[in-house]
N, C-alpha and C positions, 0 to 999 in steps of 0.2 A: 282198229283192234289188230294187236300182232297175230302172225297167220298159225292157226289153229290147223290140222288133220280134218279135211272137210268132211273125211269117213268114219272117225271115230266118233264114239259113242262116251258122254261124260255124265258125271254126277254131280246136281249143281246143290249145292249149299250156301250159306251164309254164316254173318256174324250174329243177324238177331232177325226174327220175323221183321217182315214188310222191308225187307234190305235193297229188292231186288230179283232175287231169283227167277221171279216169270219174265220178267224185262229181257235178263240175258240169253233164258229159254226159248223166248222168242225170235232176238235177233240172230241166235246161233241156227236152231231152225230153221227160218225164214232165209238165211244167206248159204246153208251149206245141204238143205234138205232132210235133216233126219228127224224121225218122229218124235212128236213131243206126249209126254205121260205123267203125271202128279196121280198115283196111285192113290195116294190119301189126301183130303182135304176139306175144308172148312170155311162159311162164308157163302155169302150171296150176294153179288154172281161168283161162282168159285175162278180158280184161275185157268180152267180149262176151257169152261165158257170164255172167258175172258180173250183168252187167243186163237180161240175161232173169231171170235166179232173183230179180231184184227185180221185176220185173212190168211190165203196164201200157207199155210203149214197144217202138217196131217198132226191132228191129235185123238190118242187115244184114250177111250174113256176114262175115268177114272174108277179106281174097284171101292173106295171108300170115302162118299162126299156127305158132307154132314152139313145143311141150312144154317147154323149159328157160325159166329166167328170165334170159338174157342178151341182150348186143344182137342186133335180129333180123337185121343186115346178115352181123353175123360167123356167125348160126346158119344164115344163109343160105349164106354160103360153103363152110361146112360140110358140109352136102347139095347142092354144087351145083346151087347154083340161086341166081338175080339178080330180085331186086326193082326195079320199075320204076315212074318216074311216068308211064311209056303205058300201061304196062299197069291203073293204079288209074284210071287219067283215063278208061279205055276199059268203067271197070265204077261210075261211080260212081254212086248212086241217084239217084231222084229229088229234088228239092229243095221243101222247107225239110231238109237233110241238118244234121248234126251231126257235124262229122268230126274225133275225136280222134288227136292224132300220137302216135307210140312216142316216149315220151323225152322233150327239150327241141325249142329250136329248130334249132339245130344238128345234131342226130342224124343218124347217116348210114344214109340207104336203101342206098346201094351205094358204090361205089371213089369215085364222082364226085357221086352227087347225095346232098340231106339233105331232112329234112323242112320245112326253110324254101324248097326248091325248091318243093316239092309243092305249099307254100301259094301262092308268088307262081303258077303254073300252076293251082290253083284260083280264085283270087281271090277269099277269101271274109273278111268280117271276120273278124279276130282277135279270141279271148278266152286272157287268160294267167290262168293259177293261179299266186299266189304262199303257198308255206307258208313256215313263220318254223321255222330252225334256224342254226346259228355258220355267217355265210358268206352266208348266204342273201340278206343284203340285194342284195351285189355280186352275185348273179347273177340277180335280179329288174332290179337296172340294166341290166346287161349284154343279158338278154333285153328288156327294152324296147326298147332304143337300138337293135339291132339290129331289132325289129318296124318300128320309126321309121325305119330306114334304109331296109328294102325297100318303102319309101310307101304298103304294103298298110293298107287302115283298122283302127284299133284300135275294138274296139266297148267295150273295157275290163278290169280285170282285178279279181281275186278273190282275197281275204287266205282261205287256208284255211285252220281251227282259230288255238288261242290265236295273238297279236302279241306274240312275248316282246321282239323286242326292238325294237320301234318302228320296224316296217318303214312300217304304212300311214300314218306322220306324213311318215315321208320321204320316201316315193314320193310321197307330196302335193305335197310343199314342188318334189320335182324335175323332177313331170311335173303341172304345172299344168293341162296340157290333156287329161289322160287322165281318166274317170271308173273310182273303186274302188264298182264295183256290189254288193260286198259285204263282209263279212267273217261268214264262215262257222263257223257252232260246231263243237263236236268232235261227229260225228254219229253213233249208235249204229242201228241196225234199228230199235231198239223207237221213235227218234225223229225220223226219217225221216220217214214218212208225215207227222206235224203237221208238219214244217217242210214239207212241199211243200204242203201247202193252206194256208199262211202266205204262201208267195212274194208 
């Protein structure tokens, strides 16, 4: 991985759920120390538990975990109850933080807000996960342009596992100014640990 600010504090996203995000959360984590936090989220085990049972990095709780694997705005509605960016803005840790979003960047926290609110109200460099599947190019463009549009800094973004179909030629070729800080192999447990004392 090209050499990141091991003191800053980023905001990771993606091109579509299950892209990657905790993966990267973790190795950035895990190699440079800052806390890791998924304020909202969904699924069992969630992905906070998730990076405890891999070790080694401070995570802090999360303020809205919901047991199914659907979006957390509608599992919110569901138990009435409202997700809020006052409410995460008013817990969030200390910093160098690592703060992964539920979803993309569009994702919605509630009726009105998403988690591309949350970032510009955080203001913290962006990282995007991009993984390669039918589609995925367009919406690696689509989440840039829009990172681009809300002028929040890109710190850069990340081809996770195989490039079937020649996404990082083209995000090259289209976003001249962005740097691709990685591309990521397909990572098992037992191969983990050497790639994080590789970073």
């Amino acid at each position: 991985m090209k050499v990141i600010d091991p003191h800053s504090s980023f905001f990771i996203t993606a091109n579509h759920t299950g892209a990657g995000k905790t993966l990267l959360s973790y190795l950035i984590c895990r190699r440079y120390g800052q806390t890791y936090f998924k304020p909202v989220e969904s699924g069992t085990p969630n992905d906070s538990s998730q990076i405890k049972s891999w070790g080694d990095v401070k995570v802090m709780p999360s303020l809205y975990s919901f047991a199914p694997e659907a979006p957390p705005h509608f599992l919110a509605q569901q138990e009435k109850k409202k997700i809020t960016i006052a409410n995460i803005m008013s817990h969030l840790p200390a910093r160098p933080v690592v703060l992964e979003s539920a979803g993309g960047w569009f994702s919605p926290l509630n009726d009105t807000e998403t988690m591309a609110d949350l970032a510009l109200a955080l203001r913290l460099p962006v990282l995007a996960v991009m993984r390669c599947y039918l589609g995925s190019i367009n919406h690696a463009v689509l989440t840039l342009e829009a990172i681009l549009q809300s002028r929040l800094p890109i710190a850069g973004y990340v081809i996770n596992e195989e490039d079937t179909y020649g996404m990082g030629n083209f995000l090259q070729h289209r976003f001249p100014e962005l740097r691709c800080l990685a591309q990521l192999p397909t990572l098992t447990p037992n191969s983990l640990k050497n790639f994080i004392l590789n970073l």
